[in-house]
MARMIFI-593427 format. One record per residue: x, y, z of N, C-alpha, C in turn; residue in three letters. Coordinates in steps of 0.2 Angstrom, whole numbers, plus 2048, in hexadecimal, padded with zeros to 3 digits. Example, Ala and Ser with C-alpha at 12.3 -4.5 7.8 and 13.67 -1.06 7.14 Angstrom:
<pts>
8427E482783E7EA8278427F0827ala 8407F58238447FB824840800827ser 
</pts>
This chain:
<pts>
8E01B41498DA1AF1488D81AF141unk 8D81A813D8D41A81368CD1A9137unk 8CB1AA1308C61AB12F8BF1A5132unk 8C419E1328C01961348BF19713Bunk 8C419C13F8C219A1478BE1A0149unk 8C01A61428BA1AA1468B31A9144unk 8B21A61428AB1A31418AB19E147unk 8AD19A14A8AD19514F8AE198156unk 8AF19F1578AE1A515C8A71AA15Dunk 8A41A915589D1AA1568981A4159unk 89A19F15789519715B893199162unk 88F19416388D19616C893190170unk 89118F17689518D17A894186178unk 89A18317A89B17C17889E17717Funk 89A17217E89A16E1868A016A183unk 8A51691878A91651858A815E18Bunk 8A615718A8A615218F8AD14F18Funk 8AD14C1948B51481968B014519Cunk 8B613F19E8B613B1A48B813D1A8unk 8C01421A98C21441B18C51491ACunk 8C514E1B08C71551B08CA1571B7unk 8CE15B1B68D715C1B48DA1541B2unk 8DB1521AD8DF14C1AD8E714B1ACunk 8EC14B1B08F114B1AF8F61481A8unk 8F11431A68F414019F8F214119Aunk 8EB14719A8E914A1948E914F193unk 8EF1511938F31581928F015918Bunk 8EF1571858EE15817E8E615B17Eunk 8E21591828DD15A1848DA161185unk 8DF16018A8E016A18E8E216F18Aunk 8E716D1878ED1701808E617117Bunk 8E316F1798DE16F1748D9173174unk 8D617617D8D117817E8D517F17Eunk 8DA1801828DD1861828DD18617Aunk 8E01851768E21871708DC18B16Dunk 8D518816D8D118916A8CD18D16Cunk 8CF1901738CC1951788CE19B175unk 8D619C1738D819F1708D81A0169unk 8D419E1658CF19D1608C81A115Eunk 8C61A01648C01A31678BB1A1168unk 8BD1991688B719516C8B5197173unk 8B01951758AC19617C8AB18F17Dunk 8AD18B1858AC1851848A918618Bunk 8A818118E8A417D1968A7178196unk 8AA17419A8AD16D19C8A916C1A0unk 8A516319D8A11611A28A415A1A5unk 8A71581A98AA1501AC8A714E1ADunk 8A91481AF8A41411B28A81421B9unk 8AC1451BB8B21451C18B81491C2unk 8BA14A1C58C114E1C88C414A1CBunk 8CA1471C68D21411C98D11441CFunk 8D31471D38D614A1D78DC1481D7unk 8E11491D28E81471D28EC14E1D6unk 8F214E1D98F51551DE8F81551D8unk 8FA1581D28FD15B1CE8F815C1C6unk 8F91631C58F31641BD8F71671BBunk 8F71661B68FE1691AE8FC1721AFunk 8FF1761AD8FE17B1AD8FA1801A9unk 8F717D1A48F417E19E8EE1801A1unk 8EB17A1A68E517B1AA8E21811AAunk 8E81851AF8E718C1B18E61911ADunk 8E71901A68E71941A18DF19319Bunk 8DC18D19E8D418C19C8D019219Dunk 8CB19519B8C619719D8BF1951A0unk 8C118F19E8B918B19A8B91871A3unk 8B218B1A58AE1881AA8AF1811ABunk 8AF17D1B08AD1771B18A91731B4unk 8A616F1B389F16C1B78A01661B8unk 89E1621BD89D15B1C089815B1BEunk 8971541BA8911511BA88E1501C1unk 88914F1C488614E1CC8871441CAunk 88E1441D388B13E1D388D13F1DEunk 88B1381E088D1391E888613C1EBunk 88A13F1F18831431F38801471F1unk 87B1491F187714D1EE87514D1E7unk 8781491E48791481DB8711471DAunk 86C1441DF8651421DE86114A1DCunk 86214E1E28601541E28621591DBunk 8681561D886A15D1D38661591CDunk 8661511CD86314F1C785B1521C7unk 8591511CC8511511CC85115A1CAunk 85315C1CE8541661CC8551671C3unk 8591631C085A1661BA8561631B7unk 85315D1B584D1571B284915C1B4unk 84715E1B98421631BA83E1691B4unk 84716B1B48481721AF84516F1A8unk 8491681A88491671A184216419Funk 83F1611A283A15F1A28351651A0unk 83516B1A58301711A583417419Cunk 83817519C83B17819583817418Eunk 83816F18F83716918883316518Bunk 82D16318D82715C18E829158189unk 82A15A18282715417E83015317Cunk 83415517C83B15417C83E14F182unk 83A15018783B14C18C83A14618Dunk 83314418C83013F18983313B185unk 83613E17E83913B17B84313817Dunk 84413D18284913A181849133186unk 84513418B84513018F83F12818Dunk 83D12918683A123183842120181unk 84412417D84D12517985011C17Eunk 85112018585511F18985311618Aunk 84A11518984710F19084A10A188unk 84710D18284810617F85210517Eunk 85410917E85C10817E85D105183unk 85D10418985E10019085A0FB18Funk 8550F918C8530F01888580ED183unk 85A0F217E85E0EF17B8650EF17Aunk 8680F517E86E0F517F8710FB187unk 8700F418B8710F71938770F6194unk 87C0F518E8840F51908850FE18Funk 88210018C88310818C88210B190unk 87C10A19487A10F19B875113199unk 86F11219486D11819386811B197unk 86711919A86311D1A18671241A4unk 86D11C1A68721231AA87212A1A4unk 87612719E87512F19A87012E199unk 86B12F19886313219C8641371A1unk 8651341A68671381AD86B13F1AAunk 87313C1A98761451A78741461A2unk 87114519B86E14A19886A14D19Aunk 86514B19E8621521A18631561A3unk 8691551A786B15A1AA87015E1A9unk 87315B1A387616119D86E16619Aunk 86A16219886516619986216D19Cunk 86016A1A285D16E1A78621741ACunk 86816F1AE86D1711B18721781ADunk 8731741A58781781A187717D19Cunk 86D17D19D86A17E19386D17C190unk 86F17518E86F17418786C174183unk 86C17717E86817917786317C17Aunk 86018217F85D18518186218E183unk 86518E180868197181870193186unk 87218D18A87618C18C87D189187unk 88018118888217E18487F17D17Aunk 88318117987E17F17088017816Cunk 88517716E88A16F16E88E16D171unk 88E16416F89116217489815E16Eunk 89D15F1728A415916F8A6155174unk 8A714D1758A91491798AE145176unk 8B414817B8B914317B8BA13C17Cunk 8BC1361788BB1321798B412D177unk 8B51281738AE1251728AA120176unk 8AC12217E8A911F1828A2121185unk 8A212218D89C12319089912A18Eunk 89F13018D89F13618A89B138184unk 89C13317D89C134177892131178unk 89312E17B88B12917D88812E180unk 88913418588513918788413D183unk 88813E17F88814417A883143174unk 88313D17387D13A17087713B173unk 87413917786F13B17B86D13F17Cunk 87214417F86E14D18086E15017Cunk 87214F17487215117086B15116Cunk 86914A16B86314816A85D14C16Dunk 85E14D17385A150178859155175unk 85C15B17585D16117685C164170unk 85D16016A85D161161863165160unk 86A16416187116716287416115Funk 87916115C87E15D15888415D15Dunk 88815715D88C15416189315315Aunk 89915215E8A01511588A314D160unk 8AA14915C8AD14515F8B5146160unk 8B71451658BF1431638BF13C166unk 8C31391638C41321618CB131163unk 8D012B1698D512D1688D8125167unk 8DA11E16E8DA11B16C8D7115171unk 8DA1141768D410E17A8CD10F179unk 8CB1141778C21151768C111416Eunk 8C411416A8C31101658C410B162unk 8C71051658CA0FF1658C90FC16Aunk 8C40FC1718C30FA1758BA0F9176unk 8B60FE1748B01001728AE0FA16Cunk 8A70F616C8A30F31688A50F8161unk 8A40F415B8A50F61558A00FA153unk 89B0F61548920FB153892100157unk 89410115D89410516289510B15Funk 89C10C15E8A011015B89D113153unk 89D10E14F89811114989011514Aunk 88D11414F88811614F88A11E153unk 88F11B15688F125159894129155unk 89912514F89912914B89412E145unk 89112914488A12914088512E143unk 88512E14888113314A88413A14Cunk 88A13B14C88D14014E88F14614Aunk 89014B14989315114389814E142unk 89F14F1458A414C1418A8148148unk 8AC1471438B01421498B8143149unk 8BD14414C8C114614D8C814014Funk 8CC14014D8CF1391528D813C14Funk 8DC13A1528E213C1538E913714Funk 8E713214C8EA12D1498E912B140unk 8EB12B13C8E81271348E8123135unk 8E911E13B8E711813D8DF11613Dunk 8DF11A1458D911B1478D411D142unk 8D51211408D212513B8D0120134unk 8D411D1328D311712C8CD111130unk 8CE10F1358CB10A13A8C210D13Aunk 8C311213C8BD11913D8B8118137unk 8BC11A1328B611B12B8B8116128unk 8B910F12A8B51081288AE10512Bunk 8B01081348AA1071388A310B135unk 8A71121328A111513289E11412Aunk 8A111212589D11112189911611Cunk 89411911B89211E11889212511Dunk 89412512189412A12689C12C126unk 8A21281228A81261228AB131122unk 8A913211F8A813A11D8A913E124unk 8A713D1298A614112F8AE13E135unk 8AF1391318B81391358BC13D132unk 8C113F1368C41421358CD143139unk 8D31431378D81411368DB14913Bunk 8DA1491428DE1501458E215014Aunk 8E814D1468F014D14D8EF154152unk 8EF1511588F015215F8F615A15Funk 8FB15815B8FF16015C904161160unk 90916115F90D163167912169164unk 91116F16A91317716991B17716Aunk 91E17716292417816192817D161unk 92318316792B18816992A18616Eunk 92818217392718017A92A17A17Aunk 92A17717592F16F175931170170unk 93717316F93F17516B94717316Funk 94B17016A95116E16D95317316Eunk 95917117395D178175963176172unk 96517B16E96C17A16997317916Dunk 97317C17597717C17797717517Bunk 97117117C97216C17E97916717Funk 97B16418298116017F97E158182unk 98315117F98014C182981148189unk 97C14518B97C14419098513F196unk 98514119B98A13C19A98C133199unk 98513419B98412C19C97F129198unk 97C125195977122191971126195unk 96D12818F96712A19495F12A191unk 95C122193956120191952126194unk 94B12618F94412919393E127190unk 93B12619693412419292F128196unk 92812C19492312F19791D12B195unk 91912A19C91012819A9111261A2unk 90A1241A09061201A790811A1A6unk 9091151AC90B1101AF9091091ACunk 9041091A99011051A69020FD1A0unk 8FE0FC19F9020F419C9020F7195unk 8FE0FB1909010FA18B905100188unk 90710219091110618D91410318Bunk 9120FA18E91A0F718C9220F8191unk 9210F81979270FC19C9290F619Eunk 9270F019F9290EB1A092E0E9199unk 92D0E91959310E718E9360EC18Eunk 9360F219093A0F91909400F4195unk 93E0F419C9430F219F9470EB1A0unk 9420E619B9480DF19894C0E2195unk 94B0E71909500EA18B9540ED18Dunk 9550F219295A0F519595E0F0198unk 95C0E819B9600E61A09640E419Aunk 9620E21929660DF18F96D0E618Cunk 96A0EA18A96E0EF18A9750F018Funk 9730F11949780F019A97C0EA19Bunk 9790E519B97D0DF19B9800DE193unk 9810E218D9840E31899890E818Aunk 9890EB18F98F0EF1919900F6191unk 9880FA18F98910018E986102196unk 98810719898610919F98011019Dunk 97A10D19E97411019D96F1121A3unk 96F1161A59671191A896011A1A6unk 95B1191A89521191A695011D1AAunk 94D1211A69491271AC9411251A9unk 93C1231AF9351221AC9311291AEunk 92F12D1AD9291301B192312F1ADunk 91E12F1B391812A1B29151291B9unk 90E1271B990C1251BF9071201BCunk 90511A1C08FF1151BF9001121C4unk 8FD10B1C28FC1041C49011011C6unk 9061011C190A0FD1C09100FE1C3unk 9101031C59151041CA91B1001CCunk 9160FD1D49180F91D791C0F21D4unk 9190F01CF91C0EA1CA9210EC1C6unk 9210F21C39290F41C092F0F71C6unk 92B0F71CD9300F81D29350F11D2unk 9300ED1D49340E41D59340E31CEunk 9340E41C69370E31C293F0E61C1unk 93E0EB1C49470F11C494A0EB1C9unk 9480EA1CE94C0E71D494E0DE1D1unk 94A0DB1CC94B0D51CB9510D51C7unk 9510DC1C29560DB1BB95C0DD1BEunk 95E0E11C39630E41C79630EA1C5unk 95E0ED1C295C0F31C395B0FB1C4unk 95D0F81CA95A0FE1CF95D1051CFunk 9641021CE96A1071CB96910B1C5unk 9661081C196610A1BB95E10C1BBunk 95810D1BC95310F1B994F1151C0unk 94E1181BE94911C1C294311F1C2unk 93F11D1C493411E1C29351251C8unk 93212B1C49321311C792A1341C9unk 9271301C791E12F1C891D1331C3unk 9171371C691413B1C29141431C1unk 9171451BB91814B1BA9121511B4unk 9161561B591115C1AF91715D1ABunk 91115E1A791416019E91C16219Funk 91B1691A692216C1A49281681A5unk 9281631AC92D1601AD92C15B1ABunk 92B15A1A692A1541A092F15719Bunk 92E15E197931162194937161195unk 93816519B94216519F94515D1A1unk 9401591A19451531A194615019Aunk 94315019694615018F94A15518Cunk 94815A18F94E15F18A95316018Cunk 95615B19095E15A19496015718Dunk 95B15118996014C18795C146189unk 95F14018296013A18595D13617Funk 95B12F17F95512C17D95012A17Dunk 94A12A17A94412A17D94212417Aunk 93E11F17C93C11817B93511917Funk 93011517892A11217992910F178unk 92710817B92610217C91D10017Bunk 91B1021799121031779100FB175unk 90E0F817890B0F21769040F3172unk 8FF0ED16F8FA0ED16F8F60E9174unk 8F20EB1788F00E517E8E90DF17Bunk 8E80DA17E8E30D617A8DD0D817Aunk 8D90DE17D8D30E017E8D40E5176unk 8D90E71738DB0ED16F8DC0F3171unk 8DF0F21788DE0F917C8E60FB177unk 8E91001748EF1011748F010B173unk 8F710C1728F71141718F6117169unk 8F311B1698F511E1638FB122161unk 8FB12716190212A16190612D167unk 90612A16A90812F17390D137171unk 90813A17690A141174910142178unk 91313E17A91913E17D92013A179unk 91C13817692213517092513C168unk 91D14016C91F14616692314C169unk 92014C16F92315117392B14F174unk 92E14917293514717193814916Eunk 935148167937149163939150162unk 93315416293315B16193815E164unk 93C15B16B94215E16E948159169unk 94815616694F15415F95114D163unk 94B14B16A95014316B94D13F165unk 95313916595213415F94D12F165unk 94912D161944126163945120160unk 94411B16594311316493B113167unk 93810F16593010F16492F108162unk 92A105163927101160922102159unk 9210FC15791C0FF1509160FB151unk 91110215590A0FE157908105154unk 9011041548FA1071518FF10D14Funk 8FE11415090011914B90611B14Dunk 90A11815090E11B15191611E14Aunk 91611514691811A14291511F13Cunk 91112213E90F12613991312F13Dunk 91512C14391A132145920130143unk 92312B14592812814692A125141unk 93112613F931124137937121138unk 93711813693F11513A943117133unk 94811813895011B135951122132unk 94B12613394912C13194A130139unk 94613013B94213214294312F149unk 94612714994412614F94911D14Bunk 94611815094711314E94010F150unk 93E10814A93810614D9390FF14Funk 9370FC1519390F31569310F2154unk 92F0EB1559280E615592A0E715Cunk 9220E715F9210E81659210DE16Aunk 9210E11729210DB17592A0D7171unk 92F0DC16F9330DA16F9390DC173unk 93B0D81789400DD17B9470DD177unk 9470D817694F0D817094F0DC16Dunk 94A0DD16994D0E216294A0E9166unk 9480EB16C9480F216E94F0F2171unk 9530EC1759590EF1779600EF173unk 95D0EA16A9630ED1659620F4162unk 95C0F616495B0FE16295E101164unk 95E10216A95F10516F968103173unk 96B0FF16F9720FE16F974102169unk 97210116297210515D97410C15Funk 96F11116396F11816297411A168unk 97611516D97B115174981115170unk 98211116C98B11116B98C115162unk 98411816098711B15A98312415Aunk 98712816098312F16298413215Bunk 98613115598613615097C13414Eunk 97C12C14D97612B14997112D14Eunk 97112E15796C12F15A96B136159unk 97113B15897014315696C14214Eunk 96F13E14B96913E14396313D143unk 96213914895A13614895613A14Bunk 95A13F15295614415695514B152unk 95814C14C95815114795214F144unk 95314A14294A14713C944147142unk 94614414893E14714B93D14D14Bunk 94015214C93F15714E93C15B147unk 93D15814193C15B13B935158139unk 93515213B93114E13A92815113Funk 92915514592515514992315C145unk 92715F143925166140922166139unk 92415F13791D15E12F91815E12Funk 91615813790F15613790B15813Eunk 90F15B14490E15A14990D16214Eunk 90E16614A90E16E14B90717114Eunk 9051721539021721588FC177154unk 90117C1528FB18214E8F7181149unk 8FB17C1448F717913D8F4174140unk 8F31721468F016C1488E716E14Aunk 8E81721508E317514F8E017714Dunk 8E317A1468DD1801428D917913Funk 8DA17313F8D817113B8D016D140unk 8D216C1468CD16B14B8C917214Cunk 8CC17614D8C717D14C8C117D146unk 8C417D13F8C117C13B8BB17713Cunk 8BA16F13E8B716B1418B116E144unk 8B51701488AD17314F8AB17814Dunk 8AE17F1488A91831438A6180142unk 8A717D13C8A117B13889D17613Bunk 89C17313E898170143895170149unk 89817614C89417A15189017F14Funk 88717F14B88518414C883189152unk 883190151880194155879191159unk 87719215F87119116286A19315Funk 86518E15C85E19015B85A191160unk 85419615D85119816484C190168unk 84A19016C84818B16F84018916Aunk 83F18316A83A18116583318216Bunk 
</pts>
């Protein structure tokens, strides 16, 4: 343990908020809190919900850090009134004010909800002690309804709030939105130098509190196996959720071109969403069926062992028109880090992993053509796809090393998580 995290092991306990908890697609998340546990930080997960998904990554099991529902459903009236209660008898005049905070906020901007975070700040309050000998700080994922709560009971409770920042919640969220909860916050954290440049324009004199900390992926747990040899047959892969701006739909125009090119290819997707259904009757209209197979939704490990057989990895990453798109998929890293070569598109940050003709190959996105001459390219020439999966692999150990990833988010919540002051 450095010197940075053992100061960040004397802090008090630190609430971590999220939307749903266990989330099967925010393995990075989890990865992160275990890391920092082993750090010696002390955290508390507070949700807004439990997926209820029937598969949790294995990492889970390996958390410390309690976990709380926000109340909502039955009963949620009873637990809110119970903590407001507390909070109320602990701080009158902190009360008072957050809940002035909250009435003129819901006049002038009731697209944020601030009553509701009214409601759970309190009860982060009363319920959690926040800034009262329980919670000493809060970090929220995402600069959504999370980062908006944490503002609020932070305010409340006179405790400092920080951010992770990743990509639908920055590109999707009001501009002022987002500036004002960078502004108000200790620092800000986000996973892209995209994002991150996009970040400290919004923020402006506050630009200072973003900050630039790739996500990491643990390169003795995704390492190539030397013994490996190549597959027999052509062998696509793609990992994520089912969703529109993977781009799976562009994925399998490209492969039908591929094939009807003459090269005899297979697709393996694992993934689970939405869009399922529609990429089923897309397989079956291109003739398909033979060729691609959607394995739903998987965990880390067997994410792991299905790439480290081998093959080619491809993502198809659109921008959608709301700006919803990816930042760096931790699965295009987790590829690389096992030596496959990647075809990718060149949307928000991806190449700042992916280095075309170095690392991977890169295409304009929403193009199927030039994804299936890429991807013809590394089919009929295996020395260049063994060169390319050589550069990822080197490449994910310059910038993407899980250990110097962290220390540098550790660093972060030191110094901006103080210790607990006594109660005013």
């Amino acid at each position: 343990m450095t010197e940075s995290t053992r100061e960040g092991a004397s802090k008090g306990r630190i609430g971590v908020l999220l939307r749903t908890y266990p989330k099967l697609s925010e393995t990075f998340i989890a990865q992160e809190i275990e890391l920092l546990e082993q750090r010696g930080f002390d955290f508390a997960i507070v949700a807004y919900r439990d997926p209820g998904e029937p598969q949790i990554q294995a990492v889970i099991e390996r958390i410390r850090a309690p976990v709380h529902y926000l109340p909502r459903g039955r009963g949620s009236a009873r637990a809110y009134a119970r903590s407001h209660a507390r909070a109320l008898a602990g701080g009158p005049l902190r009360y008072a004010l957050a809940l002035a905070r909250a009435l003129v906020r819901q006049g002038v901007a009731p697209g944020e909800a601030p009553l509701r975070a009214f409601l759970d700040a309190g009860w982060l309050v009363g319920e959690l002690g926040l800034g009262r000998g329980g919670l000493a700080h809060l970090h929220a994922h995402y600069l959504q309804k999370t980062a908006r709560l944490a503002r609020a009971a932070a305010r409340w409770a006179g405790v400092g709030y920080t951010i992770s920042a990743h990509a639908v919640d920055i590109y999707t969220e009001p501009p002022k939105r987002v500036a004002r909860l960078v502004a108000d916050s200790r620092a800000l954290m986000t996973c892209t130098g995209v994002n991150a440049a996009y970040l400290r324009e919004l923020a402006g004199p506050q630009a200072d509190r973003v900050h630039l900390v790739y996500h990491g992926i643990d390169l003795r747990r995704f390492a190539p196996d030397p013994a490996r040899g190549a597959p027999e047959r052509v062998r696509f892969l793609a990992v994520g959720r089912l969703v529109p701006k993977k781009g799976y739909d562009d994925l399998l125009e490209a492969l039908a071109r591929v094939r009807a090119a003459g090269v005899d290819a297979g697709f393996e997707i694992f993934g689970a969403g939405p869009l399922a259904g529609e990429l089923e009757e897309q397989r079956t209209r291109l003739g398909l069926d033979a060729a691609v197979t959607l394995h739903g939704a998987v965990t880390q490990d067997q994410i792991a062992q299905a790439l480290g057989r081998g093959g080619i990895f491809l993502c198809g990453s659109v921008e959608l028109a709301d700006g919803n798109r990816d930042g760096i998929p931790n699965t295009v890293a987790e590829a690389m880090a096992l030596g496959l070569p990647v075809v990718a598109t060149r949307v928000s940050a991806i190449p700042e992993l992916v280095e075309d003709g170095k690392s991977g190959l890169l295409v304009p996105q929403r193009d199927p053509e030039a994804l299936a001459e890429a991807m013809l390219r590394l089919a009929r020439d295996p020395e260049e796809a063994r060169r390319l999966g050589s550069g990822a692999r080197q490449r994910v150990e310059e910038i993407f090393d899980a250990d110097r990833c962290i220390e540098a988010c550790a660093r972060l919540l030191a110094a901006h998580a103080p210790p607990q002051r006594p109660e005013e």
